[in-house]
C-alpha positions as CSV (number, residue, x, y, z in Angstrom):
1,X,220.9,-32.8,112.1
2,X,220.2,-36.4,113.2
3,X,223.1,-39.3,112.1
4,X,221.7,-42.0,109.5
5,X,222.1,-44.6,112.9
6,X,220.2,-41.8,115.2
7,X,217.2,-42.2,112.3
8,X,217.2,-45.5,112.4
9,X,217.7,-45.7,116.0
10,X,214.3,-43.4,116.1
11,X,212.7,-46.0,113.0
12,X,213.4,-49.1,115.2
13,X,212.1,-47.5,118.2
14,X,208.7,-46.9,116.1
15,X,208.9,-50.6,115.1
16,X,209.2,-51.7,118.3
17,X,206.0,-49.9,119.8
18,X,204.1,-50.7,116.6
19,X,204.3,-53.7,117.2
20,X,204.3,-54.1,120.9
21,X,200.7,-52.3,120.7
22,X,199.7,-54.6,118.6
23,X,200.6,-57.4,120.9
24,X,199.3,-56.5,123.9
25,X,195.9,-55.4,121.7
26,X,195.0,-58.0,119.8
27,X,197.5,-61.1,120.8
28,X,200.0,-62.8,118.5
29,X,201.1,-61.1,115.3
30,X,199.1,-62.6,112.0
31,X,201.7,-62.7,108.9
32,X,198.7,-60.8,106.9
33,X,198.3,-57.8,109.9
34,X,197.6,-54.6,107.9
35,X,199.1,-52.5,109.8
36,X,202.8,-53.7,109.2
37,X,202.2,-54.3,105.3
38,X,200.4,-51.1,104.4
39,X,201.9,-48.9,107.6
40,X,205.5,-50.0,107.0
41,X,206.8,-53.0,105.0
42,X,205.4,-51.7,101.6
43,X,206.5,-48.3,102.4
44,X,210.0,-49.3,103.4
45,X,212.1,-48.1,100.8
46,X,216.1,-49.6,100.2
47,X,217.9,-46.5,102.4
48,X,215.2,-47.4,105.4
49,X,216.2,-50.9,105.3
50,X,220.2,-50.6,105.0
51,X,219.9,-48.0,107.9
52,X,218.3,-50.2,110.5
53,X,219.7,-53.3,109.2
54,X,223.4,-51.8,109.5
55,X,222.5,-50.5,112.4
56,X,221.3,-53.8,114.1
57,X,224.4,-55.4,112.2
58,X,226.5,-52.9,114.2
59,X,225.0,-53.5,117.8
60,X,225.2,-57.4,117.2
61,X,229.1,-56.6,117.3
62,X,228.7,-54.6,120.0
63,X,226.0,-56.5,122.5
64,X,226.3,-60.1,120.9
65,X,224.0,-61.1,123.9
66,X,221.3,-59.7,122.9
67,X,220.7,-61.3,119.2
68,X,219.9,-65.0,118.5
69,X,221.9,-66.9,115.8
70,X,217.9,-66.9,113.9
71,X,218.2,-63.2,114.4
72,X,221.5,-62.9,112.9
73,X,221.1,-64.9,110.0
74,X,217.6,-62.8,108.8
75,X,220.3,-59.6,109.5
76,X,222.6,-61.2,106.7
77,X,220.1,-62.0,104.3
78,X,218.3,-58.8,104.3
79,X,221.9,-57.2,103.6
80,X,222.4,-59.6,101.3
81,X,219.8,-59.0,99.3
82,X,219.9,-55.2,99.2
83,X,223.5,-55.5,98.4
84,X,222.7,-57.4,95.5
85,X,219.7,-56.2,93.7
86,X,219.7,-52.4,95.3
87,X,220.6,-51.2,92.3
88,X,218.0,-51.8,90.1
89,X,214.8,-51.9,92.6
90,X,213.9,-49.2,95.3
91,X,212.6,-51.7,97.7
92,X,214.2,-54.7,97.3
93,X,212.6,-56.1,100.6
94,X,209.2,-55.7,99.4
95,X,210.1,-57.4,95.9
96,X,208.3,-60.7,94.4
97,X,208.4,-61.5,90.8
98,X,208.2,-65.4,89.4
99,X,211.2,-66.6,90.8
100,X,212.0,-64.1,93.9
101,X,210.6,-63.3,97.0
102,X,212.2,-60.9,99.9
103,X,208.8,-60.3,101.4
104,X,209.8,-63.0,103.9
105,X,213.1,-61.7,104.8
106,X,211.6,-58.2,105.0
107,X,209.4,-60.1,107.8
108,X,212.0,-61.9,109.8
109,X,213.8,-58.6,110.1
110,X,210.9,-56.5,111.0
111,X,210.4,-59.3,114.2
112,X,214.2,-59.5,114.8
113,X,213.8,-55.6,115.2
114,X,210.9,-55.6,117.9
115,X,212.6,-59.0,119.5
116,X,216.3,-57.1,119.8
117,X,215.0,-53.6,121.0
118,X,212.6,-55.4,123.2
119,X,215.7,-57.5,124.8
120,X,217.9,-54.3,124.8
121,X,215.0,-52.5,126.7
122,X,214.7,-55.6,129.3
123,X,210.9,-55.6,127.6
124,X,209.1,-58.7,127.6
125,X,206.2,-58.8,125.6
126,X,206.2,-62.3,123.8
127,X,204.8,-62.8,120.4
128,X,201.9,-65.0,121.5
129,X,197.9,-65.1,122.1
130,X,198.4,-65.2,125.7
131,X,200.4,-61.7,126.3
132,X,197.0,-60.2,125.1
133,X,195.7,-58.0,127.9
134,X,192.2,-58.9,127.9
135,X,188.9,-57.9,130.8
136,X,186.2,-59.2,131.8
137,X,182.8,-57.9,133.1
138,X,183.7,-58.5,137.4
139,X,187.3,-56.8,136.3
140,X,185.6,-53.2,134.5
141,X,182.9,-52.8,137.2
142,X,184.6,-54.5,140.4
143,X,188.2,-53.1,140.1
């Protein structure tokens, strides 16, 4: 049977290519991609989140190179907030009510996931309109 880290290990992985597709598909991420929100970040329940945010935690103390201080600090406020309202919400990362919001945290560490496992995997597949693979007509029929 596969370790808590070995599932999230396997999560992150999914993120990573997820994401990545959708990169070299359609160009830049947009904040409002379906995809993410109705594939994964509305789905993502507390034990998902504290598994691959440990888990990132962990490897930061492990490969510091690999993690920007931006990447650190969205680690340590998703943790944060689990570890405060976990117990009375099921996804706290997907929470919004009047006066709180963690759907941007849940954001910055869905990015931080793709940007670390990208980095760890010597992958580089920026987050911008230009990495989109695109073809023209001479390039289907001539190549």
């Amino acid at each position: 049977m596969a370790t808590k880290t070995e599932l999230s290990v396997d999560i992150m992985r999914h993120i990573q290519k997820t994401l990545n597709n959708i990169i070299e598909s359609t160009g830049e991420i947009q904040i409002n991609n379906k995809i993410i929100w109705d594939g994964y970040l509305h789905q993502m329940d507390n034990e998902v989140w504290r598994g691959i945010l440990e888990t990132m935690n962990l490897l930061s103390k492990q490969h510091p190179e690999l993690f920007t201080l931006y990447q650190l600090v969205a680690i340590g406020e998703g943790l944060a907030a689990l570890d405060k309202y976990e117990d009375y919400y099921d996804k706290v990362l997907n929470m919004k009510t009047k006066v709180i919001s963690h759907k941007g945290i849940a954001w910055k560490c869905f990015m931080t996931v793709r940007e670390v496992m990208n980095k760890a995997c010597n992958i580089d597949i920026p987050n911008s309109n230009v990495s989109r693979v695109t073809s023209n007509f001479a390039d289907i029929f001539n190549g």
